[in-house]
C-alpha positions in Angstrom: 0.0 0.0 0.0 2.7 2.2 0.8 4.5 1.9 -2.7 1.3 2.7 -4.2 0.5 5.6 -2.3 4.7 6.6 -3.2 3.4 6.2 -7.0 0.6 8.7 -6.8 2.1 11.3 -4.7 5.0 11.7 -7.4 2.6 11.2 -10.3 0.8 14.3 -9.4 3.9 16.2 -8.3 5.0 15.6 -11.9 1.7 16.4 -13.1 1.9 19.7 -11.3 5.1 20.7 -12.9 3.9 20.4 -15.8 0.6 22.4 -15.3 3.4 25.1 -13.5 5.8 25.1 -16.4 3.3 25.3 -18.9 1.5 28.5 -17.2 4.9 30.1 -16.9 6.1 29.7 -20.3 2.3 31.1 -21.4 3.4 34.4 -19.1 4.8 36.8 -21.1 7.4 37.5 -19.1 9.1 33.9 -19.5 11.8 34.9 -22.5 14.2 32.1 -23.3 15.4 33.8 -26.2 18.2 35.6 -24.9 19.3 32.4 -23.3 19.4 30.5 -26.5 21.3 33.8 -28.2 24.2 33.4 -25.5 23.8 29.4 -26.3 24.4 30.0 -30.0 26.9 32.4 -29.7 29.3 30.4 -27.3 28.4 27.3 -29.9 29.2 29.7 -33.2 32.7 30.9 -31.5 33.8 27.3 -31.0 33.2 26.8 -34.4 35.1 29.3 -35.2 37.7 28.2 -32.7 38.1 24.8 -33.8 37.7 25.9 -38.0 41.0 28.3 -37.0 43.2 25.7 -35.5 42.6 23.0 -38.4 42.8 25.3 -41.1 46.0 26.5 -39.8 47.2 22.7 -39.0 46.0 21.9 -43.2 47.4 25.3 -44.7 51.3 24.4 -42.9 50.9 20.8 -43.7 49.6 21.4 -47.5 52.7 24.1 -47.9 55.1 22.1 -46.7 54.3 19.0 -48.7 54.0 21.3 -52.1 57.4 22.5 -51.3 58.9 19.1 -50.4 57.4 17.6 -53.3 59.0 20.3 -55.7 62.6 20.7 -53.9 65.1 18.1 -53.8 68.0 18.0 -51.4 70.9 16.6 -53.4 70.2 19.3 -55.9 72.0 21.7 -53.3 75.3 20.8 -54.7 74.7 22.6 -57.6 74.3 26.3 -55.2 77.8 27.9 -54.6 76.1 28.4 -50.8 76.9 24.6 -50.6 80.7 25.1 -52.4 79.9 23.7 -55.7 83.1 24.0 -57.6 81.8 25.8 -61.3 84.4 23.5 -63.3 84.1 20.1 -61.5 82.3 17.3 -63.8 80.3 15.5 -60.5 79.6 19.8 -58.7 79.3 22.0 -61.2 77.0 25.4 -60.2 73.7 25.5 -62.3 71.1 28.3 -61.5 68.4 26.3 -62.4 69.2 23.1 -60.2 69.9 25.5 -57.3 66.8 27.2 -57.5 65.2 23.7 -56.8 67.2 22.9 -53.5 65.7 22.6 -50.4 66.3 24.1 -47.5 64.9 24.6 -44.2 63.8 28.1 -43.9 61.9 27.8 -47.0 60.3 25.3 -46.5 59.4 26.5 -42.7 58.4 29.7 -44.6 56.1 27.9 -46.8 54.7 25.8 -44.4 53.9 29.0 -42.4 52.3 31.0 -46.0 50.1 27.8 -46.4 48.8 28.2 -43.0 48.3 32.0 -43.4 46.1 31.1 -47.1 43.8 29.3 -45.1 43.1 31.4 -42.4 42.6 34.3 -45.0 39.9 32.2 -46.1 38.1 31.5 -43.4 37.3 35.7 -42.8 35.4 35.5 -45.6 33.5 32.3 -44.0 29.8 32.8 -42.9 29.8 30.6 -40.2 26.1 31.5 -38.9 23.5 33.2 -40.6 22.6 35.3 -37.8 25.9 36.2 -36.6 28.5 38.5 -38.4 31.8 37.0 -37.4 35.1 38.9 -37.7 38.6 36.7 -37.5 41.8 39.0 -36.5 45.1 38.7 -38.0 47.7 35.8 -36.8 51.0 35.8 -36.7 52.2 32.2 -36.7 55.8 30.6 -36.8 55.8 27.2 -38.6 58.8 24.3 -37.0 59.8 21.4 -38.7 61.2 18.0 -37.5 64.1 15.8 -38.7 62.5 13.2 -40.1 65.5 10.5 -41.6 63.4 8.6 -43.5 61.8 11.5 -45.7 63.2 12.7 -49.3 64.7 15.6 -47.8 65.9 15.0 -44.3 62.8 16.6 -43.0 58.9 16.7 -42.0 56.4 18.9 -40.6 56.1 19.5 -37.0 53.9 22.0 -35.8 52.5 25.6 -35.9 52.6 28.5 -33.4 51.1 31.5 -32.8 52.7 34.3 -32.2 50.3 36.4 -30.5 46.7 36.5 -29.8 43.4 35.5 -32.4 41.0 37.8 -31.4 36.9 36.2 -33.0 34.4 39.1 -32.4 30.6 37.9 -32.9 27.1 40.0 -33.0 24.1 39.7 -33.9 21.3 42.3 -34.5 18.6 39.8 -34.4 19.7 38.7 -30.6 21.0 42.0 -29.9 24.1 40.8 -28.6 28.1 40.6 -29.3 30.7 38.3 -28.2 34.7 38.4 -28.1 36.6 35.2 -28.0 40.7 35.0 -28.6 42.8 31.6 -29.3 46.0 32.9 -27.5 49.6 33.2 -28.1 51.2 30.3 -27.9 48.9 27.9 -28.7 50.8 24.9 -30.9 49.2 23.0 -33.2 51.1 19.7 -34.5 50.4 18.0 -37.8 49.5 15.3 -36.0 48.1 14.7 -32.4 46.0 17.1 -30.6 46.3 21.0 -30.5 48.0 22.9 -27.0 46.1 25.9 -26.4 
């Protein structure tokens, strides 16, 4: 008797929040839009967020495998930087060959350019109709790692910025704006998870 007693009392306690949920939400006072706004525009900026630190991870890996692909080491020996002798039979100097010798910076610099490309792209992104979404400059340093068993010695490692991202949100259909920043700092590897 007692369980079935137990079963009625909470049936129409739950029936009775119902009934009390239902009146409030009929009040005109109850407003959960502003909630949902906040909700959306904390779920917009970690779009944004996570659309940053990938396109900057694919830009740096995509540059850096164009300009592996396209440079070749052993083709160094042809740049007087690397003492190529002009009259020697196995180093002679040739322009052309040297222009397609890698080397580290370059290929650091394009690794850091492909990164850059991306993230241009994404400012022109509309990541939510009813927010207007504005993506700061970054300044980013690409690294890369020696890697024996590649073409050239070496492979990509990982992207850093250099100072703040700074994401500003609004929207004048919620009336509302939102900054967000990835900071300084924050590495992203080609592979394995991002340090922020």
């Amino acid at each position: 008797m007692r369980g079935h007693l137990s079963f009625v009392l909470v049936f129409l306690s739950v029936i009775l929040l119902f009934h009390l949920l239902e009146l409030q939400l009929a009040s005109k006072d109850f407003n959960l839009s502003k909630a949902v706004a906040v909700q959306r525009i904390y779920s917009v900026q970690m779009n944004i967020k996570e659309n940053i630190l990938e396109a900057s991870r694919q830009g740096a890996v995509e540059g850096f495998t164009a300009y592996d692909s396209s440079h070749d080491i052993s083709l160094c020996r042809h740049c007087p930087d690397h003492a190529c002798i002009p009259a020697s039979p196995t180093n002679f100097c040739d322009a052309a060959l040297c222009s397609r010798c890698f080397r580290e910076g370059e290929a650091r610099e394009h690794a850091e350019e492909g990164a850059l490309l991306k993230l241009v792209s994404l400012k022109t992104h509309g990541f939510d109709p009813d927010f207007s979404s504005s993506i700061g400059d970054a300044g980013l340093s690409a690294y890369l790692k020696a890697e024996p068993l590649s073409s050239n010695g070496f492979s990509f490692s990982h992207v850093q910025f250099q100072d703040d991202v700074l994401i500003s949100l609004s929207s004048v259909k919620f009336s509302i704006s939102a900054q967000a920043r990835i900071p300084g700092g924050c590495v992203i590897y080609g592979e394995g998870p991002s340090i922020c």
